[in-house]
C-alpha positions as CSV (number, residue, x, y, z in Angstrom):
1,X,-17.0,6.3,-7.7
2,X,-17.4,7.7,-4.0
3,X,-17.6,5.7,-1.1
4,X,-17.3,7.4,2.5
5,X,-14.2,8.9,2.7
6,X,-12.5,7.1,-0.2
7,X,-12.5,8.3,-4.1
8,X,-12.0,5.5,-6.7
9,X,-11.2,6.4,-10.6
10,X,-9.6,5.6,-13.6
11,X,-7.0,8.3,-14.6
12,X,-6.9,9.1,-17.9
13,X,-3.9,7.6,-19.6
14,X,-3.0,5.1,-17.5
15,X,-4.9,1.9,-18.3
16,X,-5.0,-0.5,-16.1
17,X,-4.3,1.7,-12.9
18,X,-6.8,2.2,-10.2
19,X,-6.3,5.3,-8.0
20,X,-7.7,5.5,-5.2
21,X,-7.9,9.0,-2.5
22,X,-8.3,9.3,1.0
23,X,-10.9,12.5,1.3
24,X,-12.0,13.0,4.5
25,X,-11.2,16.4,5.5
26,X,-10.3,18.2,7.6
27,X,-6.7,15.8,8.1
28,X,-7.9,12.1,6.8
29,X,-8.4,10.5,10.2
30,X,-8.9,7.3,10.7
31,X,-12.5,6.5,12.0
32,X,-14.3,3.5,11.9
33,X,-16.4,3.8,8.7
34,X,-13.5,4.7,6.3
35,X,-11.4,1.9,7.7
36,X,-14.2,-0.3,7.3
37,X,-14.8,1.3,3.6
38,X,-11.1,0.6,2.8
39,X,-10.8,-2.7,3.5
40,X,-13.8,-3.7,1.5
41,X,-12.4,-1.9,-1.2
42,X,-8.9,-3.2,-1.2
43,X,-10.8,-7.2,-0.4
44,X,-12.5,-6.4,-3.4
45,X,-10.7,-4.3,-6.1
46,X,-8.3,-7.0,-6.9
47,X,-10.6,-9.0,-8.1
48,X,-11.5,-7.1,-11.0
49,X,-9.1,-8.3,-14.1
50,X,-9.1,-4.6,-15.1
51,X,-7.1,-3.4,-12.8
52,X,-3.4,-4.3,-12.7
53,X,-2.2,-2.0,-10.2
54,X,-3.4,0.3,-7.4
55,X,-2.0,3.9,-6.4
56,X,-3.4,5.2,-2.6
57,X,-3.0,8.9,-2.0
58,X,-4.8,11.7,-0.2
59,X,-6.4,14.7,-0.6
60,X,-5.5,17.7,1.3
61,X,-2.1,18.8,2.8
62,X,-1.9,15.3,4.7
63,X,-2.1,11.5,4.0
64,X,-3.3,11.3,7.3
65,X,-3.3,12.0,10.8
66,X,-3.6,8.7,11.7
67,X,-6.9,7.5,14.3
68,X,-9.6,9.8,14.9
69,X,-9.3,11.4,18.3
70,X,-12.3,12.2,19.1
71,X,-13.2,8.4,18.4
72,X,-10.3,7.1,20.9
73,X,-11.2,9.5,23.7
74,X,-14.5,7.6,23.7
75,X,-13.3,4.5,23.5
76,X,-14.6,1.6,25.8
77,X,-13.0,-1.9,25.9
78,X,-16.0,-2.9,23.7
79,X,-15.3,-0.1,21.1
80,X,-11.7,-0.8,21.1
81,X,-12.1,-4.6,20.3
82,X,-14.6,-3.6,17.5
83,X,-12.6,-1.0,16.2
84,X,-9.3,-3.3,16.7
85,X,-10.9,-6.0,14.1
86,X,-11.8,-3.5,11.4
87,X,-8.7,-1.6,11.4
88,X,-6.7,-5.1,11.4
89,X,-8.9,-6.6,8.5
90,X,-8.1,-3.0,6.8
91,X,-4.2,-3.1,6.9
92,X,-4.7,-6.9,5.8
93,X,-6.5,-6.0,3.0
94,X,-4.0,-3.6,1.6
95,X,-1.2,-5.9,2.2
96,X,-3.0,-9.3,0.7
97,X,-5.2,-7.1,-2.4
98,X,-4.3,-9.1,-5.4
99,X,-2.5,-6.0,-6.7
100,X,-0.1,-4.0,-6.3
101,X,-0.8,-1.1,-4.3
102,X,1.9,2.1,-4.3
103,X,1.2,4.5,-1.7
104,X,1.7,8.1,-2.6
105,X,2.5,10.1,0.6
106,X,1.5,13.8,-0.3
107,X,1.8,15.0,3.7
108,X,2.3,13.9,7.1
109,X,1.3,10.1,7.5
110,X,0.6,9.7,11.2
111,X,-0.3,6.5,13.5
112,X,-2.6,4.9,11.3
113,X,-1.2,6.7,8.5
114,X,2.1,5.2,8.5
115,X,0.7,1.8,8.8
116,X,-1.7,2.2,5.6
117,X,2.2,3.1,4.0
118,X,3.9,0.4,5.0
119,X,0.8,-2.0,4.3
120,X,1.5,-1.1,0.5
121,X,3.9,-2.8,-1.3
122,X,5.9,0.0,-2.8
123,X,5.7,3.5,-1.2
124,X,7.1,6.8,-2.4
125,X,6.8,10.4,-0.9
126,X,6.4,14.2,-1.2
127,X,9.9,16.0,0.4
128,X,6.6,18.1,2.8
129,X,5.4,13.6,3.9
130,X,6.6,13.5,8.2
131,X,6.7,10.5,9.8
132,X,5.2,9.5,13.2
133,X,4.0,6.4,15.4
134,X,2.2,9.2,18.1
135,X,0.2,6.6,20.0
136,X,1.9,7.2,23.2
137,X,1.0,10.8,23.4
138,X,-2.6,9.8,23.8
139,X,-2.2,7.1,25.8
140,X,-2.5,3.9,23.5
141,X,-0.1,1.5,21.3
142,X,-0.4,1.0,17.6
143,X,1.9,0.7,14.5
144,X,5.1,-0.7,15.3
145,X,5.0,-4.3,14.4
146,X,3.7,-2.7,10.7
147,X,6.1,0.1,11.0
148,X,8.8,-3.0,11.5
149,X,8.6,-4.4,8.2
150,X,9.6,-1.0,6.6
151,X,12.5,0.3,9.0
152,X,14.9,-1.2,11.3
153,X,13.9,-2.0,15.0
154,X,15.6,1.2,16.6
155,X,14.4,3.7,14.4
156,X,10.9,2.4,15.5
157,X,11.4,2.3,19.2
158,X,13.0,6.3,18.8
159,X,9.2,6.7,16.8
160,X,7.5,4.6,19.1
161,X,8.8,6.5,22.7
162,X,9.0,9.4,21.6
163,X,6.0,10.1,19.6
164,X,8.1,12.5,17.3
165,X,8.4,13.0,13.7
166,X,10.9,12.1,11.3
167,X,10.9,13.3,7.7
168,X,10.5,11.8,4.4
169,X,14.7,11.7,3.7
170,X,14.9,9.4,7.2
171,X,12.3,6.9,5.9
172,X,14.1,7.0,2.7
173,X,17.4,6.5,4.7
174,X,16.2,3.7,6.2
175,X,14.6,1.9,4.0
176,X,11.1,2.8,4.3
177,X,10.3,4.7,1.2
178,X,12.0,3.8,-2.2
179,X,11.6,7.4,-3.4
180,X,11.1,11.1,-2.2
181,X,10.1,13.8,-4.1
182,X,9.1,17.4,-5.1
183,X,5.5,17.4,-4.2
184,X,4.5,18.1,-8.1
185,X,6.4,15.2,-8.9
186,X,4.4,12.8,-6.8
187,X,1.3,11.7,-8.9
188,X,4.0,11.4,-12.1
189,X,6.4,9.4,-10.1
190,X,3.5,7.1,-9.2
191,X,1.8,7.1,-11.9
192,X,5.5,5.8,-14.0
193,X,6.0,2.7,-11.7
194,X,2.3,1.8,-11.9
195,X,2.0,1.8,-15.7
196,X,5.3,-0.1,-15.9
197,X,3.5,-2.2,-13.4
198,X,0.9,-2.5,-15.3
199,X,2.4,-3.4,-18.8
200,X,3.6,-6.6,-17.3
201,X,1.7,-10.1,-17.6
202,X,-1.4,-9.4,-15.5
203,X,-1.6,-13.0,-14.0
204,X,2.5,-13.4,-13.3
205,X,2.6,-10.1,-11.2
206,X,-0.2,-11.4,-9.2
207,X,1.3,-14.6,-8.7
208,X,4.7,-12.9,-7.8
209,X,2.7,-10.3,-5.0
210,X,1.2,-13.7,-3.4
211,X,4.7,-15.9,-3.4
212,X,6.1,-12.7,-1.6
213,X,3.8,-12.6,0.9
214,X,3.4,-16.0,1.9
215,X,7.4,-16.4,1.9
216,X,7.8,-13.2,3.7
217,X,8.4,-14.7,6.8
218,X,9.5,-17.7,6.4
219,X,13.0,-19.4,6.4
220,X,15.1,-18.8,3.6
221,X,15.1,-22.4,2.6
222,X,11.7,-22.8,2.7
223,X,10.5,-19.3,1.3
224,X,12.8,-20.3,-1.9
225,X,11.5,-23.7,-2.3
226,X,7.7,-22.0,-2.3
227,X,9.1,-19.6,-5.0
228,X,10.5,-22.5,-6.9
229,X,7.1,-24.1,-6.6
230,X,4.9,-20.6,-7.7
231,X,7.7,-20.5,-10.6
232,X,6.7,-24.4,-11.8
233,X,3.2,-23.0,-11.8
234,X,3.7,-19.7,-13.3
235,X,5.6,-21.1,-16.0
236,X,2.5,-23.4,-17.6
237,X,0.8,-20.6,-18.2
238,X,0.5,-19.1,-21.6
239,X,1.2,-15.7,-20.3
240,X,4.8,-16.9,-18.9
241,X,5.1,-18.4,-23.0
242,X,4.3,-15.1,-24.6
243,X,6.6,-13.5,-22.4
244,X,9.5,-15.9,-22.8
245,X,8.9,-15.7,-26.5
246,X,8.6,-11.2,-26.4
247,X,11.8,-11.1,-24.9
248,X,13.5,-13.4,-27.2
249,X,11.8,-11.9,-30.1
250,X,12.6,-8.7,-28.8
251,X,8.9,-7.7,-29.1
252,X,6.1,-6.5,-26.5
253,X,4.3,-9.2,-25.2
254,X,0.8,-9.4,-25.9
255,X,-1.5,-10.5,-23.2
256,X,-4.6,-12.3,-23.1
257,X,-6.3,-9.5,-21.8
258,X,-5.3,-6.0,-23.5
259,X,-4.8,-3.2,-21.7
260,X,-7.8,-0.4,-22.7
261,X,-8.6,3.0,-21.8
């Protein structure tokens, strides 16, 4: 499936896994119609008990280089504020879709580009990904209260002031990648963490992505009690049973709703 900008399929051996591609050459920009396409794919995707898990790359040589410029330099206060609500709902979206969604960074992920990263919930990288929050080279602000949940405050403010790039071994330095690799690696290395994603009871892992976000920030006494309280929940469900029962059995589970190609 094509929608503008954004290329949805099902990759041959790897039930259950969505991929998704940023094509919008020549460098992925971030206009208005592909945020507004990814959010309504990432609102809806989850939604469909097929998919168990979501993997967001790019086409091209970059993830992307962030906003369209030639968007911003005809931006009015009117535009902005439209443009402001679509690209908030977008990053939303990615970070609340029912699923797990792994970014795989093939190139530089720029303004925007680093937000759609660190909106995903696990995010790995091609040793060629860079790094930026460049906003203050064109005279706007953007990305560091998402770039904040990924890497520690003064590594954002260096980003942030500067406008300069950092590579992929920084992010992963830091915190804001959990893995970085040869760039013919990326896809497998995605593609093994969303299959063993995707093996898992269908149900519990969604149930685990929404007690994570809610509790994200909140206290630690009352993030655990909501945990304790999605736990009670989880565990009346069959699927928490046939789990319980695999792993004393030393067995695969076997879900509800099978896995098929």
């Amino acid at each position: 499936m094509e929608n503008e900008g954004l290329k949805i399929s099902w990759p041959e051996g790897h039930p259950g896994v969505l991929l998704a591609t940023i094509d919008r050459p020549p460098v992925n920009a971030m206009g208005i119609a592909i945020l507004r396409v990814m959010r309504d794919f990432f609102q809806s995707a989850g939604q469909d008990p097929k998919v168990r898990c979501i993997i967001l790359t790019a086409a091209g040589k970059l993830f992307s280089a962030g906003a369209d410029v030639k968007e911003l330099s005809e931006r009015t206060t009117e535009g902005q504020i439209s443009r402001s609500v679509i690209s908030r709902a977008c990053f939303d979206a990615i970070r609340r879709c029912e699923v797990p969604v792994i970014s795989a960074v093939n190139g530089p992920a720029l303004g925007a580009g680093l937000v759609i990263a660190s909106s995903c919930d696990i995010s790995i990288a091609s040793e060629t990904a860079v790094f930026s929050l460049p906003e203050v080279n064109v005279g706007v602000m953007g990305g560091t209260r998402h770039a904040a949940r990924v890497v520690p405050d003064k590594l954002v403010r260096y980003m942030a002031l500067t406008g300069r790039k950092v590579d992929a071994r920084t992010m992963l330095a830091h915190g804001g990648l959990l893995e970085v690799v040869a760039p013919d690696q990326l896809m497998p290395a995605a593609y093994d963490i969303a299959d063993e994603i995707a093996r898992k009871g269908p149900m519990v892992v969604r149930l685990m992505k929404e007690s994570i976000n809610i509790t994200e920030d909140m206290p630690l006494t009352e993030g655990y009690r909501v945990e304790q309280l999605f736990t009670t929940l989880a565990s009346s469900m069959d699927e928490s049973k046939e789990a319980s029962r695999a792993y004393i059995e030393k067995r695969e589970p076997r879900w509800v709703t099978e896995l098929k190609e």
